[in-house]
GUKOLTI-896131 format. One line per 2 residues: number of its first residue (from 0); their letters; for each residue x, y, z negated of C-alpha. Coordinates in Angstrom, 3 decimals, always signed. Each point is the difference from the previous one (the first is absolute). Layout:
N
NUM = a = X Y Z ~ ...
***
This chain:
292
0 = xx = -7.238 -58.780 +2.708 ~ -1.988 -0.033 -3.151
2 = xx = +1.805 -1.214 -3.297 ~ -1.895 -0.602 -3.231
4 = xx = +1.967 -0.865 -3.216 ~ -1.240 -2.384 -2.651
6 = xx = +1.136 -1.159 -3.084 ~ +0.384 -3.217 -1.135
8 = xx = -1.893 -1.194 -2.327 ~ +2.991 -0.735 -3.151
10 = xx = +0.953 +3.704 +1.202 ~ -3.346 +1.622 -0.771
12 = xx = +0.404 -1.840 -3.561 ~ +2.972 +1.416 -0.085
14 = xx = -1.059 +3.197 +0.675 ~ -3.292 +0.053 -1.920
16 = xx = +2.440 -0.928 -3.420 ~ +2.529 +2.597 +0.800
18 = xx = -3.113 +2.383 -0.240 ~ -1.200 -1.452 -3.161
20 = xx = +3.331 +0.072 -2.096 ~ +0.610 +3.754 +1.427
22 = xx = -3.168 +0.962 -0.895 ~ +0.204 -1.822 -3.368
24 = xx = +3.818 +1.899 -0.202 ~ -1.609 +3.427 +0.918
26 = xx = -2.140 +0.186 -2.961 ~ +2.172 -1.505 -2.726
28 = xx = +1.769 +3.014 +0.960 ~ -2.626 +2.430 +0.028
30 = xx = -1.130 -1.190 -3.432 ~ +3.365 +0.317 -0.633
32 = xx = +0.823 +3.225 +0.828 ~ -3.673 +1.503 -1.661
34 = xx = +0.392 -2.012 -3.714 ~ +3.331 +1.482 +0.313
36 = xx = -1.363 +3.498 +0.725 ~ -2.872 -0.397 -2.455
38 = xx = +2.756 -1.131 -2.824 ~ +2.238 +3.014 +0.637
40 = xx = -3.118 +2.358 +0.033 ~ -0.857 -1.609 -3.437
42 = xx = +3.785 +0.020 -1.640 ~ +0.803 +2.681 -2.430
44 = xx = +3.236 +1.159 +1.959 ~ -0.984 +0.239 +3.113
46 = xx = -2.105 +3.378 +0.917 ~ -2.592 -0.785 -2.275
48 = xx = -3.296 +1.529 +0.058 ~ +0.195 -0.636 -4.556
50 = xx = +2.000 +2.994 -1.316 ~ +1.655 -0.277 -3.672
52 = xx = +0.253 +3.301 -1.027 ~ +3.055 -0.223 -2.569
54 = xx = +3.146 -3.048 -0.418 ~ -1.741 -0.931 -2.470
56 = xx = -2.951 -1.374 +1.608 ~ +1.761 -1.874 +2.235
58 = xx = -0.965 -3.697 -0.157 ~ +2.672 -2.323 -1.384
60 = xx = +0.786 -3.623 +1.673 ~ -2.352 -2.529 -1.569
62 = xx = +1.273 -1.526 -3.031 ~ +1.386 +3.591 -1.351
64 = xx = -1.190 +2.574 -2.180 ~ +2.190 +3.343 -0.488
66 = xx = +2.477 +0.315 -2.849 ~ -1.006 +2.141 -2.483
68 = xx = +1.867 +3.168 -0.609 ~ +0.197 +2.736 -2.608
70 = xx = -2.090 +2.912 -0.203 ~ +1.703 +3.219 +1.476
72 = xx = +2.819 -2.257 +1.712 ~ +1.468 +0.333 +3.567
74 = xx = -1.823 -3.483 +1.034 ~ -3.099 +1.479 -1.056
76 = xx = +0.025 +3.635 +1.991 ~ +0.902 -2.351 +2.839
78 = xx = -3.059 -2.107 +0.110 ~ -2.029 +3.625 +0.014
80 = xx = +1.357 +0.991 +3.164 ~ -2.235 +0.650 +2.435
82 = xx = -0.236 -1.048 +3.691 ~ -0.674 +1.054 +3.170
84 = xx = -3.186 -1.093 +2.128 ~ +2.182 +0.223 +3.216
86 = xx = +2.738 -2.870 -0.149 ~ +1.680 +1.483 +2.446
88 = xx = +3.970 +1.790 -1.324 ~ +0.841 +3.222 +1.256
90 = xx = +3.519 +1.750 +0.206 ~ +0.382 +2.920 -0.995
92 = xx = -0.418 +2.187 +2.795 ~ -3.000 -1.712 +0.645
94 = xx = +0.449 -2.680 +2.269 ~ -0.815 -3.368 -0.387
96 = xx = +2.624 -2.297 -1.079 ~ +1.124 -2.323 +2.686
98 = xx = -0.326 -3.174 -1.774 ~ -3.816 -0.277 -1.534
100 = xx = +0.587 -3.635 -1.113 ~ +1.910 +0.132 -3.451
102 = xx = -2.416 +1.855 -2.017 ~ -3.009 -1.688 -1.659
104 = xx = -1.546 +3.239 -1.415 ~ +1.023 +3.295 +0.048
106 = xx = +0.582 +2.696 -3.663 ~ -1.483 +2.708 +0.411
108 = xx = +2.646 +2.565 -1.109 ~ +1.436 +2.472 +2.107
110 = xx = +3.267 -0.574 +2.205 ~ +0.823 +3.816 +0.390
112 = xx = +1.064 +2.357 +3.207 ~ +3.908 -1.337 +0.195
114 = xx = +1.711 -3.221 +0.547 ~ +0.810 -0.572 -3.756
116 = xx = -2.537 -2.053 -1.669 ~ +1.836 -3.635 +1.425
118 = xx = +1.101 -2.777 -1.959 ~ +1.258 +0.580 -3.206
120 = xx = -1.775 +3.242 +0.184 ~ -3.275 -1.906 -0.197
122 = xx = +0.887 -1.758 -3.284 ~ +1.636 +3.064 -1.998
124 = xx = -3.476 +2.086 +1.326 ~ -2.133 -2.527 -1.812
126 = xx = +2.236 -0.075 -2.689 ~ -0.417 +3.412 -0.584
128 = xx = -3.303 +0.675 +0.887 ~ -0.982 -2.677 -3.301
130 = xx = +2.504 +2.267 -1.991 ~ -1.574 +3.094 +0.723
132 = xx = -3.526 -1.317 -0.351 ~ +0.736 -0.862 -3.321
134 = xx = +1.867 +3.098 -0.853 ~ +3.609 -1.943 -1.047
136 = xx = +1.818 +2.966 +1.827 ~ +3.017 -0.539 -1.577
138 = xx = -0.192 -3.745 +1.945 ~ +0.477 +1.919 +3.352
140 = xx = +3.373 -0.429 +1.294 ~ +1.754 -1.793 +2.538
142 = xx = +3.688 +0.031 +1.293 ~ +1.025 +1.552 +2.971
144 = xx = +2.511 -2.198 +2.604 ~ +3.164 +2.118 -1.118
146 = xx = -1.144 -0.533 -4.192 ~ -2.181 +2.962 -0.505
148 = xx = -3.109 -0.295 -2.432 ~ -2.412 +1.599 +1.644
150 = xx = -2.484 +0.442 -3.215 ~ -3.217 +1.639 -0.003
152 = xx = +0.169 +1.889 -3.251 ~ +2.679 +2.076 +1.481
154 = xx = -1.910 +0.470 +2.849 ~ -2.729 +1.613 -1.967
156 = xx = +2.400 +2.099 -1.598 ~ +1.251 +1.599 +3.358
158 = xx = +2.791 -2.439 +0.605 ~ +0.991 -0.975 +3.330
160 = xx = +2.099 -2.260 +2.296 ~ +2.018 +1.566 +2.700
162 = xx = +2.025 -1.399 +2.297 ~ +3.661 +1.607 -0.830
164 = xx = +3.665 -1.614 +1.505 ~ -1.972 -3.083 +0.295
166 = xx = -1.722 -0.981 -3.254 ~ -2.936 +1.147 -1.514
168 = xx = +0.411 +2.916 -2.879 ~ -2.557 +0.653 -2.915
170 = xx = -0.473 +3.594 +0.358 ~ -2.612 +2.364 -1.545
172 = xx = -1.417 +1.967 +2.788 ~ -3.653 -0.187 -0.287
174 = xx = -2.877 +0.627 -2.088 ~ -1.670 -2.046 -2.440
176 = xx = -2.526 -2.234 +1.470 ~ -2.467 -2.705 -0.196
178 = xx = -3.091 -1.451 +1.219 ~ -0.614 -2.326 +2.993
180 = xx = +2.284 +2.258 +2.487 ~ +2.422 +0.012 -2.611
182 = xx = +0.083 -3.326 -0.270 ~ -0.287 -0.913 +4.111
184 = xx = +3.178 +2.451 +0.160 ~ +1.805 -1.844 -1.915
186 = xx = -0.741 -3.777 +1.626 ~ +0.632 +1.632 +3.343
188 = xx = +3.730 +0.968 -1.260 ~ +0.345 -3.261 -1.615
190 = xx = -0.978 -1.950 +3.154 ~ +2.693 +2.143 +1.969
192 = xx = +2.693 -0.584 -2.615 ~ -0.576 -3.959 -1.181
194 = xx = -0.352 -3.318 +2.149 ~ +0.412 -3.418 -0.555
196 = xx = +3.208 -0.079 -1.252 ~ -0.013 +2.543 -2.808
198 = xx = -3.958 -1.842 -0.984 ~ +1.885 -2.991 -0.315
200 = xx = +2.824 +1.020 -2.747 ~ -3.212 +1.087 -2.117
202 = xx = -1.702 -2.697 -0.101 ~ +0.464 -3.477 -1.840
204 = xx = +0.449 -3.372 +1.007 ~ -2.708 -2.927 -0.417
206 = xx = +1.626 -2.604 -0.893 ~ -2.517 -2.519 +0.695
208 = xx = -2.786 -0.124 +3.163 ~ -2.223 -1.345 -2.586
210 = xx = +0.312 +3.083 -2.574 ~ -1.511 +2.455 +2.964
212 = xx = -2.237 +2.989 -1.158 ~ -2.385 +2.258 +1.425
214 = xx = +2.523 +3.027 +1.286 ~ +2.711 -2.043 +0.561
216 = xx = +2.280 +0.816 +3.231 ~ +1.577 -2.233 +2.705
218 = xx = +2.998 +2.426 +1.009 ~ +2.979 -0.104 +2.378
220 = xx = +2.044 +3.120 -0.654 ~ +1.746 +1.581 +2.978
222 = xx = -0.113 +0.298 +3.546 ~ -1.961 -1.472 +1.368
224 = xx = -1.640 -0.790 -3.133 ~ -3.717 -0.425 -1.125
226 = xx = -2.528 -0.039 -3.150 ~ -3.126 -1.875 -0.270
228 = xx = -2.123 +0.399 -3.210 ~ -2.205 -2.568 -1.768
230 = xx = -3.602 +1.730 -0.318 ~ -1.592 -2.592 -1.791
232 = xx = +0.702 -3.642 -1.810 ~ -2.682 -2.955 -0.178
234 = xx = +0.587 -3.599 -2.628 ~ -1.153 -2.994 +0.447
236 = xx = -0.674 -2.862 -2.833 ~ +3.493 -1.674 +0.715
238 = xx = +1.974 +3.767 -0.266 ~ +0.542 +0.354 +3.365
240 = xx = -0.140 +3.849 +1.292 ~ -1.082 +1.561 +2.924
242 = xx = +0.333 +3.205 +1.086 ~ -0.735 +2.927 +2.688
244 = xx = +2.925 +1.991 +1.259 ~ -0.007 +3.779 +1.884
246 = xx = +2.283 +1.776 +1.717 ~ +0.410 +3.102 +2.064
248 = xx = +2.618 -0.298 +2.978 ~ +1.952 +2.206 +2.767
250 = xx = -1.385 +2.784 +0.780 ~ -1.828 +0.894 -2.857
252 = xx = -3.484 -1.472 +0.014 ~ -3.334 -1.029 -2.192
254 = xx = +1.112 -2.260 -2.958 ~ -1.661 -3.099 +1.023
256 = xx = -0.633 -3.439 -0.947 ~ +2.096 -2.392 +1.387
258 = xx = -1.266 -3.325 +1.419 ~ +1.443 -3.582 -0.590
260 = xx = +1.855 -1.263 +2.829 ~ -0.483 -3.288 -1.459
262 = xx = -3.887 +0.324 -0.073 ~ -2.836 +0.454 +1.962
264 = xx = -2.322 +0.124 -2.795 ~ +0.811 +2.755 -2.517
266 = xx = +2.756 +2.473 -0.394 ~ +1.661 -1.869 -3.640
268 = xx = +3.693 -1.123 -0.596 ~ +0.861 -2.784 -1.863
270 = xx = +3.858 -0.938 -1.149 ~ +0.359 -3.628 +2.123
272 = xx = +3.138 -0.674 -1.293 ~ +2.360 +1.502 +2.383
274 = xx = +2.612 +2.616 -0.293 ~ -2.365 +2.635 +2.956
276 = xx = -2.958 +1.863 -0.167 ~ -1.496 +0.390 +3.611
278 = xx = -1.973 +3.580 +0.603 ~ -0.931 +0.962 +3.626
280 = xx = +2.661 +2.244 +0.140 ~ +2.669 -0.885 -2.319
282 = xx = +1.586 -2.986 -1.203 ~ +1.111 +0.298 -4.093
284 = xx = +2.219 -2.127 -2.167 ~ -2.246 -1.174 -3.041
286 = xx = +3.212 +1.122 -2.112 ~ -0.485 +3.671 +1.053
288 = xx = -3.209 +0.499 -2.103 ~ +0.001 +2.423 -2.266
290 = xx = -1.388 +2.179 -2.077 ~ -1.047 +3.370 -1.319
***
């Protein structure tokens, strides 16, 4: 026997508007899905096909200009910093870094062969390297964990820092020196030797979120512990600051950019008010800025 279905009539009106609002549904979402593409394609922190070649040409939030700074300062050696083309951070041995989402752009200054260059590492290498461009040499020290100053005038002298019944001795067992290896010697035994912890006793405290500077460190000393930097500072007309922050992490990787958790739009901080600063990989107490 030969059975032939047909719908009723309501039914096929039914039907025929179940159709219509899918279809309707189907490409909301596909226009959807493409503005959002387009709008990521077009945003300065995704993978963006606009390179800005130093921090300093990075565009500020609307509404800000940057603060001005003094010629030959730390703030301004930081805006000169040049970055990389490729946004993508490397570890030291090469590999890529697992997480590729924190960083907004990427310096372009060298991480080195070992698994040193972390953290606070990071901050004390830019630090120096501003020292050294501008010849303060004398500038160039930092404390070891166990309370050694690790300075590099000594260093150039022939001084060095062996490891003896557990601390670190000043001892005169090389020849003079200087010059770029001199001087790449020297971070490499200061990055072995220091750490977030002996950073922080250096440095001093900010007493207020709305006195922050170009240079100026978020720091937890210990461990774990961790050490942001702030690379550069906009102003509004009202006062209000913002800022870009960079770290490097565990294992030693590119200094990079960090991105705003809070924002899809552009990689700037802002003090809201609260007692933590958010990063992508660390959270900070407001009260544990400080500075150089």
């Amino acid at each position: 026997m030969e059975f032939h279905c047909f719908l009723h009539p309501n039914r096929n009106v039914v039907a025929l508007k179940y159709l219509s609002w899918a279809f309707v549904a189907m490409f909301v979402t596909a226009v959807v899905v493409l503005s959002w593409q387009y709008l990521q394609a077009k945003a300065p922190h995704a993978i963006s096909a606009v390179h800005y070649k130093t921090v300093g040409q990075l565009p500020l939030p609307p509404g800000f200009k940057r603060e001005p700074v003094a010629k030959g300062s730390f703030g301004e050696w930081l805006r000169t910093i040049p970055l990389k083309a490729d946004n993508t951070v490397y570890l030291y041995n090469g590999e890529k870094k697992r997480n590729q989402t924190a960083q907004y752009a990427v310096l372009d200054i060298s991480v080195g062969k070992k698994d040193l260059q972390q953290c606070a590492d990071a901050v004390i290498r830019l630090y120096a390297e501003y020292l050294y461009a501008s010849r303060q040499y004398a500038k160039i020290a930092f404390h070891a964990t166990d309370g050694t100053l690790m300075d590099y005038s000594s260093w150039m002298k022939g001084y060095r820092f062996p490891v003896k019944k557990g601390r670190l001795q000043k001892q005169l067992i090389a020849k003079p020196g200087q010059g770029d290896a001199c001087f790449a010697e020297f971070l490499q035994t200061v990055f072995s030797y220091a750490g977030t912890l002996s950073l922080s006793k250096e440095l001093n405290n900010v007493n207020s979120p709305a006195a922050i500077n170009i240079g100026d460190v978020f720091i937890r000393g210990g461990s774990p512990g961790h050490a942001v930097i702030v690379m550069d500072i906009g102003v509004n007309h009202a006062g209000q600051k913002t800022f870009l922050l960079a770290q490097s992490y565990m294992p030693a990787q590119d200094i990079h950019i960090l991105q705003n958790p809070a924002s899809n739009e552009n990689p700037w901080y802002q003090y809201n008010g609260g007692k933590l600063l958010n990063t992508p990989e660390w959270i900070f107490d407001w009260n544990q800025l400080m500075r150089f």
